[in-house]
Structures are given as structure tokens and as C-alpha cells.
C-alpha positions in Angstrom: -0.2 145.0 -47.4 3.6 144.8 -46.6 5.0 144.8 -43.2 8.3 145.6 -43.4 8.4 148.9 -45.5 10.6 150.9 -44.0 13.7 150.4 -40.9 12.0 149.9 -37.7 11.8 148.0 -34.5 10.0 144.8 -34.3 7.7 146.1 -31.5 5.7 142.8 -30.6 7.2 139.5 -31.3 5.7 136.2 -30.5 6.8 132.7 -30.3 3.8 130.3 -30.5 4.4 126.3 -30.6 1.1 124.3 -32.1 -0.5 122.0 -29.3 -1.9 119.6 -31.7 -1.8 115.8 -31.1 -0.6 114.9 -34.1 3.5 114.8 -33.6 4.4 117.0 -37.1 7.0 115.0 -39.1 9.1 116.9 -41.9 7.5 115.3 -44.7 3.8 116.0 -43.5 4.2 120.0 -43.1 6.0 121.6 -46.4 3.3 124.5 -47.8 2.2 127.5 -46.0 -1.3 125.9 -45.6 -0.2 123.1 -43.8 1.1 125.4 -41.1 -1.4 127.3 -41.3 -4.1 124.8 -39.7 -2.6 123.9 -37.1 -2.9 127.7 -35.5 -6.2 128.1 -36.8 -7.4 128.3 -33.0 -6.6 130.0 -29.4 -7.3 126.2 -28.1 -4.6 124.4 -31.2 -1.6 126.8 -30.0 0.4 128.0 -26.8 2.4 131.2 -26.6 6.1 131.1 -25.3 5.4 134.0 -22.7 8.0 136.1 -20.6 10.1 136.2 -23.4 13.3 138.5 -22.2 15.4 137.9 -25.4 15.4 136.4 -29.0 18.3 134.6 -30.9 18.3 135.2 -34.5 16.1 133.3 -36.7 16.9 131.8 -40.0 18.7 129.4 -41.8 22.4 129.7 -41.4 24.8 130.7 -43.8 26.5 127.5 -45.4 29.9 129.4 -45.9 33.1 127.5 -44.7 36.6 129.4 -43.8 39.2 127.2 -45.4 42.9 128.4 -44.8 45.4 128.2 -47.8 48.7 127.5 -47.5 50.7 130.6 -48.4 48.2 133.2 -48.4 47.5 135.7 -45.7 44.0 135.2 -45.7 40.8 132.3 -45.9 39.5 131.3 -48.7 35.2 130.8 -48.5 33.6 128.1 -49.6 29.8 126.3 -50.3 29.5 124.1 -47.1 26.7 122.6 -45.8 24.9 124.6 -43.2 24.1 122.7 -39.7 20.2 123.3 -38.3 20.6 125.5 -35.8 20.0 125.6 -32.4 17.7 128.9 -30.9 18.1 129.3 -27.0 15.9 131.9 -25.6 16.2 133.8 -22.8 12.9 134.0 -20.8 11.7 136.3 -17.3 10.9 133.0 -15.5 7.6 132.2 -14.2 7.2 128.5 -12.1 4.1 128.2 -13.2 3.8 128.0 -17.2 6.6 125.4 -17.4 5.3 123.0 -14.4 4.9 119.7 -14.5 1.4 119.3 -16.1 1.4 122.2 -18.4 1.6 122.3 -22.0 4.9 123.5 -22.1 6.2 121.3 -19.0 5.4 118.6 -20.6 6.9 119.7 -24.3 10.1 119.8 -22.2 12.4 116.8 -23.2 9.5 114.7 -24.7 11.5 113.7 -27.9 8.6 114.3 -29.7 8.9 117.5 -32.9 6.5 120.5 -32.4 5.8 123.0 -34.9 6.6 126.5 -34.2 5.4 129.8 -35.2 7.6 132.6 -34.8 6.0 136.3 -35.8 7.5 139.4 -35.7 4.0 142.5 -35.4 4.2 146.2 -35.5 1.9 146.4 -32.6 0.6 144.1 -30.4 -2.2 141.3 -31.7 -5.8 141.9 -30.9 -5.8 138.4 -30.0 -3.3 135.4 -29.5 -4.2 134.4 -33.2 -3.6 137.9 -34.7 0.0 136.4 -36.5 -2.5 134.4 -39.0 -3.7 136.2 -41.9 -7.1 134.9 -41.8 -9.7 137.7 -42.2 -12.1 137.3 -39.2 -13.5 140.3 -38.6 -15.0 138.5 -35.3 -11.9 137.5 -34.0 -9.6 140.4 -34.8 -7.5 138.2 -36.9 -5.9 139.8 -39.9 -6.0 143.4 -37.9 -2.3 143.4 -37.1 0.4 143.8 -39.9 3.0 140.9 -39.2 6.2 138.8 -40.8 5.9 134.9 -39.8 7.7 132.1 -40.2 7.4 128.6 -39.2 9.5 125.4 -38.3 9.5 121.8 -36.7 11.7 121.8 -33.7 12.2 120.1 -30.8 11.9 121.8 -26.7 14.9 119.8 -25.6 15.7 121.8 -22.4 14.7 124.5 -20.1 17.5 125.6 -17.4 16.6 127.9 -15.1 19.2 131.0 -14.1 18.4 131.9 -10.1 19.3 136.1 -9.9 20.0 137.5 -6.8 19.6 141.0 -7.5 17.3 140.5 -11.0 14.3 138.6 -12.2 14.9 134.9 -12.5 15.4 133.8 -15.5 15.5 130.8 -18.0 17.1 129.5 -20.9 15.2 127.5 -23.4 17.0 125.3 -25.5 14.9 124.3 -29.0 16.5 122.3 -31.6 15.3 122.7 -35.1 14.3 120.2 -37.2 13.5 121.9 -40.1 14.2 124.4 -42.9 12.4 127.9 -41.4 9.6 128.1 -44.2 8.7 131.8 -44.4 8.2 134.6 -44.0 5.0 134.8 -45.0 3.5 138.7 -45.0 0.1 139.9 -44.0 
């Protein structure tokens, strides 16, 4: 089954980084399957919550405006395309990024987390409704959904005080990886 089969919004879209102990390195995680495991559970991944505002996600385009002496416009060329940075706005809330959570404590470890970004037509019966495994007991698999996933790094959360509007934060993740995806259930 297709998700994407005609223009629509992405009604639900989730942001999940795997909490296993393992710290991912490029060369360990490069098929679908290898992802795949390490969401296989609620208690192996951790939502990004409060999410107020996505950047675009994708590899960028390795295109390179190169001015020509004598003509009135750039020439574009092949160039190699930088991993991009994704800084996300969230509503903040004190107490999923304190000291001692999982996500506190992904904050400026150093160390590469795999992410799992999903974009649902509705949202998931469960936390684990992005994987497209087929338990009926769980829900999974009941939720039509585009995923991708990467390596990345939670280098910095910076918090935006608003006087007359929620509180909000930016979270700064660098990615280590090529996005592998999007896989479709």
C-alpha cells in the first residue's frame, strides 16, 4: 500500500531517535533492516515531542553557482553537497530535556544516534506505528506512513524565553549520514 498517492498534508509527523547502547557508526547501519531493529520496541526509541516546526529533510542538492566572466548570468555545476544541518523548532517543556533524561543527556554527548523521521496520514496507534511490522497486537503496520532514517548527532538545544507565547526551543542535529529512505508502508 502507497502513502503518498495523491497532494496532501502530512497530518502526523514524528521524529523518533533510537535509545540503544550501541553508539551506530556509518559503516554498521547501511540496509533498511539494520534500522529497522533498532525501533523494533517502545522501550529501544524516544520520540522528539512538542515539535512546533520541521526543516526540510533530505539530502541537499550538490549544484554550485559559478559566475562567468562576460555573461549576464551563473553557470551550474556538479559540486559536492555538504551534510546538512536540521534545527527544529520545539514548544518547550523543562522536563523532557533535563538533566537525566534520555534526551538531556543525548544533548552534546558527541556520541551518533540514529534517527527516524516519519511522515503518517493520521496519527499512530502506538509510538511504534512508523515500522511496518505486522502486529496485529500492537497496532503496528495500521497507519500508512513515508520513513526515512539517518545517523546524526544532538549537538545543541537553546532555548527561546517568549513573553507573550509558548517558550520555545531550537534543536540543533548534525547529520552524519546519507538519509536512507523513504521506505513506504
Amino acid at each position: 500500500m502507497a502513502h503518498i498517492s495523491s497532494i496532501g498534508a502530512g497530518l502526523f509527523t514524528d521524529l523518533s531517535v533510537a535509545t540503544a547502547t550501541v553508539t551506530p557508526t556509518i559503516a554498521a547501519y547501511t540496509a533498511k533492516s539494520d534500522f529497522d531493529a533498532l525501533f523494533d520496541t517502545a522501550a529501544e526509541l524516544t520520540r522528539i515531542k512538542n515539535v512546533r516546526e520541521f526543516p526540510g529533510i533530505g539530502t541537499p542538492p550538490n549544484i554550485v553557482n559559478v559566475p562567468v566572466y562576460g555573461q549576464k548570468q551563473t553557470q551550474q555545476i556538479q559540486g559536492q553537497s555538504d551534510a546538512p544541518s536540521m534545527e527544529i523548532t520545539l514548544n518547550f517543556v523543562p522536563a523532557d530535556w533535563a538533566d537525566g533524561t534520555t534526551l538531556g543527556d543525548m544533548v552534546g554527548d558527541g556520541l551518533q544516534h540514529v534517527f527516524r523521521f516519519a511522515i503518517m496520514n493520521s496519527k499512530p496507534n502506538t509510538v511504534l506505528a512508523a515500522n511496518e511490522y505486522a502486529s496485529s497486537a500492537l497496532g503496528i503496520g495500521t497507519t500508512q506512513n513515508s520513513y526515512w532514517y539517518f545517523i546524526g548527532k544532538i549537538e545543541a538545544l537553546l532555548v527561546n524565553p517568549q513573553l507573550t507565547d509558548a517558550n520555545t526551543a531550537t534543536l540543533t542535529i548534525s547529520v552524519q549520514s546519507d538519509f536512507y529512505g523513504a521506505f513506504t508502508v
